[in-house]
C-alpha positions in Angstrom: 255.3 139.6 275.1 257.0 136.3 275.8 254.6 135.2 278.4 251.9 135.7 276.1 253.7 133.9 272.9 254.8 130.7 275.2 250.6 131.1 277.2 249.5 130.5 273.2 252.1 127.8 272.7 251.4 125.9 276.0 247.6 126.0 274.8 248.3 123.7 271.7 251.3 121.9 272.9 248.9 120.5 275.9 246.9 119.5 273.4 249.1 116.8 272.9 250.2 116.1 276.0 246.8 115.2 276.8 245.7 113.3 273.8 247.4 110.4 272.3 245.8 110.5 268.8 246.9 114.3 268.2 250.4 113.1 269.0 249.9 110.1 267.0 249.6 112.0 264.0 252.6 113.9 264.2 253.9 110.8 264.1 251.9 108.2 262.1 251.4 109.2 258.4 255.2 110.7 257.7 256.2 107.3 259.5 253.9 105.5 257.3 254.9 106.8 254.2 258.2 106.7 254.9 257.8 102.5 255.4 255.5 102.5 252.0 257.7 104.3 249.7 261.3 103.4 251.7 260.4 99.8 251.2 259.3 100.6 247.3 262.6 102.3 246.5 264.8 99.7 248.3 263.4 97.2 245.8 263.9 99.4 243.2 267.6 99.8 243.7 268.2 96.3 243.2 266.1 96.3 240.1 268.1 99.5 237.9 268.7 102.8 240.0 270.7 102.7 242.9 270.5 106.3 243.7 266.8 106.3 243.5 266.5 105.6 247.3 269.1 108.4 248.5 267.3 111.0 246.2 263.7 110.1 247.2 264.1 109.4 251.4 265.7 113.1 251.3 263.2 114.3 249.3 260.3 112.9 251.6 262.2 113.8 254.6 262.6 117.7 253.4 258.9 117.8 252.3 257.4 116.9 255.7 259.9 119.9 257.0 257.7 122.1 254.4 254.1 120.3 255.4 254.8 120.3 259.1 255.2 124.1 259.7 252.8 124.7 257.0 249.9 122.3 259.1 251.2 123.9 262.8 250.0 127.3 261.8 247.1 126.6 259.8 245.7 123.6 262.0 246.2 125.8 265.0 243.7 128.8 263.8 241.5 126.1 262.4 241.0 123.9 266.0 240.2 127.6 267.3 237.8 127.5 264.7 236.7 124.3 265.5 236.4 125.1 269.6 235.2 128.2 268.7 237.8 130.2 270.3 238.7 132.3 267.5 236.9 135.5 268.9 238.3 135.2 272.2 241.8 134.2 271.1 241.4 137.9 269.1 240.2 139.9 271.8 242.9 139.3 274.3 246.3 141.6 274.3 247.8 139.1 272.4 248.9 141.0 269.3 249.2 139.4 265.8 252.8 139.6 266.0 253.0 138.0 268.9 250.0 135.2 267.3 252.5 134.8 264.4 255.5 134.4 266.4 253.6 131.4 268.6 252.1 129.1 265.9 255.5 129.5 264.0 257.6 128.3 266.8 254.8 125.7 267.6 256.0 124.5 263.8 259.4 124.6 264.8 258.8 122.2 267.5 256.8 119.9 265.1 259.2 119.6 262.6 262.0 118.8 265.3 260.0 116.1 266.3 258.9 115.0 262.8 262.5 115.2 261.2 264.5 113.5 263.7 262.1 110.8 264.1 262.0 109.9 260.3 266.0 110.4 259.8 266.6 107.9 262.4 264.1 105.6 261.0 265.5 106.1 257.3 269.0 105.2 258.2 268.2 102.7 261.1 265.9 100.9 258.1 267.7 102.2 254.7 270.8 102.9 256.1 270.4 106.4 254.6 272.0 109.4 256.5 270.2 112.6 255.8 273.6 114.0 256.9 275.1 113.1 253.5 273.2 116.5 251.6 276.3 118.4 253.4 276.3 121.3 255.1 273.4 122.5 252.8 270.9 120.8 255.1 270.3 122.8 258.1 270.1 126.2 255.0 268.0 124.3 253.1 265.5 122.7 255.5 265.1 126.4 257.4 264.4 127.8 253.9 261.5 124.8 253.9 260.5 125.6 257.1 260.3 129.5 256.4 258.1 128.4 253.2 255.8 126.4 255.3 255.1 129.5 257.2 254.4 131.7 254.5 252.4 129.0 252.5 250.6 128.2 256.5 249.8 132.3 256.4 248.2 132.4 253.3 246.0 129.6 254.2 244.9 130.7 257.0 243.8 133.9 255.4 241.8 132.0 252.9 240.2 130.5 255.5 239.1 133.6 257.6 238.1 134.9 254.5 235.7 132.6 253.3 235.0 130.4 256.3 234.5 126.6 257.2 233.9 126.1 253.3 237.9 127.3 252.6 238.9 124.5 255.5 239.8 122.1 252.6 242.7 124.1 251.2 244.4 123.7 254.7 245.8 120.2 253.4 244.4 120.8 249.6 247.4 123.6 249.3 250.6 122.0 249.8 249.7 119.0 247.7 249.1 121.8 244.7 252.7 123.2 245.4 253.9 119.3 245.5 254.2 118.2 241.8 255.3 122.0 241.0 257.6 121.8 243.3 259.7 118.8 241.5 260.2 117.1 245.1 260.7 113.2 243.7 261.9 114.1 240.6 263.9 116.6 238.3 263.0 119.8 237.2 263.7 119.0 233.4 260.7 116.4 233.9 258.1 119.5 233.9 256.5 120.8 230.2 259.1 123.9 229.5 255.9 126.3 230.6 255.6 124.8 234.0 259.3 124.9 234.6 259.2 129.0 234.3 256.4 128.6 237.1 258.3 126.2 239.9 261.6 128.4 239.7 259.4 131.0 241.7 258.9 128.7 244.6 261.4 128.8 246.7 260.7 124.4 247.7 262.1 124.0 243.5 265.5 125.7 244.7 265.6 123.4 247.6 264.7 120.1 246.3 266.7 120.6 243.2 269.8 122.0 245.1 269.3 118.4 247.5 269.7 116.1 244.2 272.9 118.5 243.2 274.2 118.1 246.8 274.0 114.4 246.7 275.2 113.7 243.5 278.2 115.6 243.2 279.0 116.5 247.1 279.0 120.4 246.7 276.6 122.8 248.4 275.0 124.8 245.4 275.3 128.3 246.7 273.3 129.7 243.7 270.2 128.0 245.1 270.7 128.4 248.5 270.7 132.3 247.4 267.9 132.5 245.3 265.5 130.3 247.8 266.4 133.3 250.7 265.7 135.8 248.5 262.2 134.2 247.5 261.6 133.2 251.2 261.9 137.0 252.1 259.1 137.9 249.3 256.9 135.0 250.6 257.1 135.6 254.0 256.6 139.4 254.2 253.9 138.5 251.7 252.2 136.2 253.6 252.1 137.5 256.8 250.9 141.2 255.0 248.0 139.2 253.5 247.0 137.4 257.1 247.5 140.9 258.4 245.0 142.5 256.0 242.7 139.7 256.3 242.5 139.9 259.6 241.7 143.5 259.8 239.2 142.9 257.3 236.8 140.2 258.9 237.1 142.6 262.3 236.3 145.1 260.0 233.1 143.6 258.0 232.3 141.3 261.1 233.0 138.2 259.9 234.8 136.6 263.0 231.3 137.0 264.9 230.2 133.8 262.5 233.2 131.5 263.6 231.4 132.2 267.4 228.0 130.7 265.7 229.2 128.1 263.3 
């Protein structure tokens, strides 16, 4: 089983040994928009809010946890797509489980990368220390990670579903959770209707539980809670749907037409 998970992992991770530009982009845009909107809040400070910069740099940090894992699994399926690799990928011995387990530890190792890499940046340039959320960061940037996969899952599904025309919600997606998700800002900003929707995303808990953490130095256990318990339903969700799906284009034939397009 292991041989087969780390033959699936080796396959993508040589991807990037081999190519600068794929590892460039692990790299480049959270870099980038960590210099753009760093630099935008450290001038901001000076004008009226001080803590702006804290709250915002851990909010960025935390959401690339959430995009990263969410882009390993989905990008993965989709550059089989793109190789047109996808049917022999699916009739190998390599069971889903074990196609699960691969591209979700190939997210782990993205978002190692990713994380450590902007928190040294944002204290070596904003002398912020992600390290000041507590002992709430590892929980709450697993529980992003975990939502990542389950939001990467569902994707993915879309996309064997409907085909190259779905490709767009591979990155479309987690920008629609963004705003809902109240990552820059408080929850109270949402319209009262909206607020009732984000408290079932489990990247609400998470962000709103990183502002409590910072302000007032205490882990909020509550929300720590609450985004496991959501994590659970999103997960076993998730990978039920790409299960089903899957079964579904072997079952109608659809996989034959990611061998033609």
């Amino acid at each position: 089983m292991w041989l087969r998970i780390s033959a699936l992992m080796l396959r993508h991770l040589y991807l990037y040994r081999r190519n600068l530009a794929r590892t460039g982009e692990i790299v480049f845009w959270p870099v980038m928009d960590l210099l753009m909107w760093g630099f935008l809040m450290t001038y901001l400070q000076r004008l009226v809010v001080p803590t702006a910069v804290a709250y915002f740099l851990g909010a960025m940090i935390l959401w690339d946890t959430l995009y990263r894992s969410q882009q390993a699994i989905s990008l993965a399926l989709t550059e089989e797509i793109w190789v047109r690799n996808l049917l022999n990928l699916f009739i190998t011995p390599l069971t889903l489980l074990e196609l699960l387990l691969a591209l979700c530890l190939l997210g782990l190792v993205r978002v190692v990368v990713s994380t450590a890499l902007l928190s040294l940046l944002a204290y070596l340039l904003y002398s912020f220390d992600i390290l000041d959320v507590g002992g709430a960061l590892i929980p709450f940037m697993a529980n992003l990670l975990l939502f990542g996969w389950a939001v990467g899952m569902g994707t993915m599904a879309l996309v064997l579903r409907f085909g190259r025309a779905a490709e767009a919600l591979v990155w479309g997606i987690p920008f629609l959770l963004q705003p809902i998700s109240a990552v820059y800002y408080p929850l109270d900003v949402l319209p009262a209707w909206l607020q009732i929707l984000a408290w079932l995303l489990p990247s609400t808990h998470v962000f709103e539980g990183m502002r409590t953490a910072l302000h007032h130095g205490t882990v909020p256990l509550g929300a720590l809670l609450a985004v496991c318990g959501l994590n659970l339903v999103y997960l076993a969700g998730g990978a039920a749907v790409f299960a089903w799906m899957v079964h579904y284009t072997r079952e109608k034939g659809y996989l034959s037409r990611f061998g033609m397009q």
